[in-house]
C-alpha positions as CSV (number, residue, x, y, z in Angstrom):
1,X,110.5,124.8,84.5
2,X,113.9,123.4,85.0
3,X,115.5,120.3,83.3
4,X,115.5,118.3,86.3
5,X,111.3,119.7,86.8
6,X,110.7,118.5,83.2
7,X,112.5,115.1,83.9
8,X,110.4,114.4,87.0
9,X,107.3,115.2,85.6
10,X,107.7,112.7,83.0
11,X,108.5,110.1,85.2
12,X,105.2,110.8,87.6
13,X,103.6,110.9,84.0
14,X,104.4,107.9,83.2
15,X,102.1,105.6,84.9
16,X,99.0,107.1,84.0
17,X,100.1,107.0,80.2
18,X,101.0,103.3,80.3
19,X,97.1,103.2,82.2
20,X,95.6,104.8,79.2
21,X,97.3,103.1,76.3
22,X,96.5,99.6,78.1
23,X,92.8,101.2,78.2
24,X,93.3,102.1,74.6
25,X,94.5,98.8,73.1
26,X,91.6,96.6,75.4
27,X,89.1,99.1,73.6
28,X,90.5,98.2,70.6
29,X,90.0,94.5,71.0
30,X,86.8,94.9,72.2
31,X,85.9,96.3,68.7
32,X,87.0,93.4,66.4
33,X,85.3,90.5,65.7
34,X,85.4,87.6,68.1
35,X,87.0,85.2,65.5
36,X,89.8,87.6,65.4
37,X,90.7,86.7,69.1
38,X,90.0,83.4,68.6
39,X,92.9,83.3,65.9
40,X,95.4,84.8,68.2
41,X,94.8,81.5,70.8
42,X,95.8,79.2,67.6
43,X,97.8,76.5,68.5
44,X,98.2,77.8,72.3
45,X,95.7,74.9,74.0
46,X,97.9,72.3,72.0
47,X,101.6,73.8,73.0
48,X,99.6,74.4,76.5
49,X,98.2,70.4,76.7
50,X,102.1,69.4,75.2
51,X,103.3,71.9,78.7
52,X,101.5,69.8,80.6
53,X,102.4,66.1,79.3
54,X,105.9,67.2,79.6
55,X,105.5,68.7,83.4
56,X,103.1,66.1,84.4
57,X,105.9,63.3,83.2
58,X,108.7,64.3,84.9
59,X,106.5,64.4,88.1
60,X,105.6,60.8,87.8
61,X,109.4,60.1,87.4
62,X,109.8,62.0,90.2
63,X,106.8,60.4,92.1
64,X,108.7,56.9,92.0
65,X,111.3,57.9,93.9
66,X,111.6,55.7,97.2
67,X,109.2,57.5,100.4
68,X,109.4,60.9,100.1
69,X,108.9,60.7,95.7
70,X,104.7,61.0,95.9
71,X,104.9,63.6,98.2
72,X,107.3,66.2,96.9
73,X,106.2,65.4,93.4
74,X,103.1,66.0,93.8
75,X,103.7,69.2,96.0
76,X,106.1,70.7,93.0
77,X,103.3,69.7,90.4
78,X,100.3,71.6,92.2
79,X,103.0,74.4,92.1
80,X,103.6,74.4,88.7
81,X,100.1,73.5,87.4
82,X,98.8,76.5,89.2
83,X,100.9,78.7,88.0
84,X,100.8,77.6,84.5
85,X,97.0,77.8,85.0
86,X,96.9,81.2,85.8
87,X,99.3,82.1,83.1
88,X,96.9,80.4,80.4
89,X,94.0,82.4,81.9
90,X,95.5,85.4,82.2
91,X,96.7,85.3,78.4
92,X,93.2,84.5,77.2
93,X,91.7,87.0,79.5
94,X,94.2,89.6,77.4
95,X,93.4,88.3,73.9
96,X,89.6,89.3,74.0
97,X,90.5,92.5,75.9
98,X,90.0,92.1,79.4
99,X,92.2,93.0,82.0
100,X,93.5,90.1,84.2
101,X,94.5,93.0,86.6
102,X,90.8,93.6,87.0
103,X,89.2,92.6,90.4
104,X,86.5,91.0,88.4
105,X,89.3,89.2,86.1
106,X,91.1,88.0,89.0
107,X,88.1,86.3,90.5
108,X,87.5,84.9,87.1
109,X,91.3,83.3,87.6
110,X,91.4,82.3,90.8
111,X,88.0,80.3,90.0
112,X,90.1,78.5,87.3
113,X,93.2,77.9,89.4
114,X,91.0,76.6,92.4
115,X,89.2,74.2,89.3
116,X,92.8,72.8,88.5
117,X,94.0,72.2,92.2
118,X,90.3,69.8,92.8
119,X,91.2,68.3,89.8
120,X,95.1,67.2,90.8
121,X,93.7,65.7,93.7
122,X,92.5,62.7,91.8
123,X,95.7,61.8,90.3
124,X,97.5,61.5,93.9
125,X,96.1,57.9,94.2
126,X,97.2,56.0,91.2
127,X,100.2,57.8,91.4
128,X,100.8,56.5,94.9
129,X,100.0,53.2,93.8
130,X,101.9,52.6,91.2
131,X,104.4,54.0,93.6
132,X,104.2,51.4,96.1
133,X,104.1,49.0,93.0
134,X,107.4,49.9,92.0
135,X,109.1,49.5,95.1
136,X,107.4,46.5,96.2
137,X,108.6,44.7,92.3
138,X,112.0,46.3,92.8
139,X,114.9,43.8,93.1
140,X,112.1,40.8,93.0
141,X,113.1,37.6,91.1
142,X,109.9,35.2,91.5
143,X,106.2,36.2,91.6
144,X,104.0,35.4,94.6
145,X,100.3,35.4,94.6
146,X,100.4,38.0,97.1
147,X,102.4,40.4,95.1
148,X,99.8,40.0,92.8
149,X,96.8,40.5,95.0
150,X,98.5,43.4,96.9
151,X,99.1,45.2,93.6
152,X,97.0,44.9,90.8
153,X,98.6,46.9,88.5
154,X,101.6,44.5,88.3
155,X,99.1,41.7,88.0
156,X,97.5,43.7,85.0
157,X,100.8,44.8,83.3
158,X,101.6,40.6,83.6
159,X,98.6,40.0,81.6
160,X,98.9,42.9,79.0
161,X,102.6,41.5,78.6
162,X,101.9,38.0,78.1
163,X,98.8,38.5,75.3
164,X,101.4,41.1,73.5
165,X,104.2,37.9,74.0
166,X,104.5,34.5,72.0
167,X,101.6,32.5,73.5
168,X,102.2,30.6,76.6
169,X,105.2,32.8,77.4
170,X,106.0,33.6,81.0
171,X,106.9,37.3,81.7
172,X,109.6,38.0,84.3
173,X,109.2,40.2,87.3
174,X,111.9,42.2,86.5
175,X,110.8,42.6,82.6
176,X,107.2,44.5,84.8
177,X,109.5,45.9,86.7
178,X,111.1,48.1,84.0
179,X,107.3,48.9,82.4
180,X,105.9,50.3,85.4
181,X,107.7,54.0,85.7
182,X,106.8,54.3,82.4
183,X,102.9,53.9,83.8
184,X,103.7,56.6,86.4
185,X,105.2,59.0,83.4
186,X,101.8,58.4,81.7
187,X,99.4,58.7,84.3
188,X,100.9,62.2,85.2
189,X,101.4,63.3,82.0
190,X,98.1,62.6,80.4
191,X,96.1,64.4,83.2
192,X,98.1,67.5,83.1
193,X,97.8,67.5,79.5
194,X,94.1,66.7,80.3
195,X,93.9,69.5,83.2
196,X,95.3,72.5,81.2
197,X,94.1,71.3,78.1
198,X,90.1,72.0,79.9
199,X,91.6,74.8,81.9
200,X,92.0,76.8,78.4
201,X,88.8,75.2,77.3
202,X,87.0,77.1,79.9
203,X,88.7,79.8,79.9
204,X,88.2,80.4,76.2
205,X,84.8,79.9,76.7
206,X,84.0,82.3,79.3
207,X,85.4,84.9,77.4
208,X,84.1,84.2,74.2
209,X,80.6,84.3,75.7
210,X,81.3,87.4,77.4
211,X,82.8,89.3,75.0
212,X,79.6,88.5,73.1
213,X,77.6,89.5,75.9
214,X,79.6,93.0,76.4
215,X,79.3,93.8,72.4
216,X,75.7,93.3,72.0
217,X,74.8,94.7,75.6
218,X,73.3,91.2,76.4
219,X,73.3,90.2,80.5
220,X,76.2,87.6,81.1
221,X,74.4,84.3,81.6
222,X,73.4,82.9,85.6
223,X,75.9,80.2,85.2
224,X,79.2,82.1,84.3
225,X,78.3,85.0,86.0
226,X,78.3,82.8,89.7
227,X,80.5,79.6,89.4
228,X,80.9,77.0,86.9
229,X,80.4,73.2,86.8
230,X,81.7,71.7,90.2
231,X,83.1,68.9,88.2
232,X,86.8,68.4,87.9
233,X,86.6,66.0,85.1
234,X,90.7,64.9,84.0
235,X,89.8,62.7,80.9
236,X,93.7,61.9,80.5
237,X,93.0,60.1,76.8
């Protein structure tokens, strides 16, 4: 065989031995013990939750920008939180030896991104509202009882301001005004913290329980083997 014939059959070779080492080193995960995958997740669900705050916060700046800031903001954050879902999925799916290129895998991922998208959905309203509180305060002097009634969170943020003051203090408008995109900032970032915080949570969990399930031939339980809890529940504290 010539140089050239040698060169290209490496090159068509190639594939199939990058196929077979990747089949290799999931076997070889799939003979340690589970702890030892656990271990190589240390620390990721924290820098993952800490990924989130940070995205999730510079969306609720984002989100009090005059008219178009809820919309675009949160349009760029399902974005992002999808594909940082997928990412933590995919990496937990590798570090218990499955392959997230797998059909199976991939439907396993997609189930988890879909779980994250339901669960944005409920921070679109208080965003929006505090939102509209922040434009409706900006540039405001005097209170009105109607700018109280029409936006509750200012009316709360007066209260919370005046028991933290010296008593019988009156707070400002414009000192509210100055507190309340720092409530947008926490609202987003606490629920993507919240969101990929449970996103890694589940994932973890599906795979520890069937890696168990695949070492010790045991059937994958009814409930992980069809869909998961419905719930989106975003605990943001």
């Amino acid at each position: 065989m010539s140089e050239e014939g040698e060169e290209l059959a490496v090159i068509r070779a190639a594939p199939c031995r990058q196929a077979a080492l990747r089949t290799d080193l999931l076997r070889l995960v799939n003979a340690v013990d589970r702890k030892v995958c656990d271990r190589l997740l240390t620390r990721n669900t924290l820098k993952w939750r800490a990924t989130g705050a940070v995205e999730g916060g510079a969306m609720g700046v984002l989100a009090m920008v005059p008219v178009a800031g809820v919309p675009v903001a949160m349009t760029a954050d399902i974005l992002v939180v999808q594909v940082l879902s997928t990412s933590i999925a995919v990496r937990i799916a590798y570090s218990y030896g499955y392959d997230a290129k797998d059909p199976k895998e991939q439907d396993f991922i997609q189930r988890l991104v879909q779980r994250s998208f339901m669960a944005q959905a409920a921070k679109a309203k208080p965003l929006r509202e505090t939102a509209r509180a922040a434009n409706a305060v900006k540039g405001r002097i005097n209170w009105s009882q109607k700018l109280r009634q029409d936006h509750r969170l200012l009316a709360s943020l007066e209260k919370l301001m005046k028991q933290l003051g010296p008593a019988g203090s009156r707070v400002p408008v414009k000192n509210v005004a100055k507190v309340v995109p720092i409530v947008g900032v926490l609202i987003g970032a606490g629920m993507n913290s919240a969101i990929l915080g449970r996103v890694a949570a589940d994932a973890q969990r599906y795979c520890q329980t069937r890696f168990l399930c695949d070492k010790y031939g045991l059937p994958l339980p009814a409930a992980l083997a069809t869909d998961w809890d419905d719930d989106p529940q975003t605990d943001a504290t």
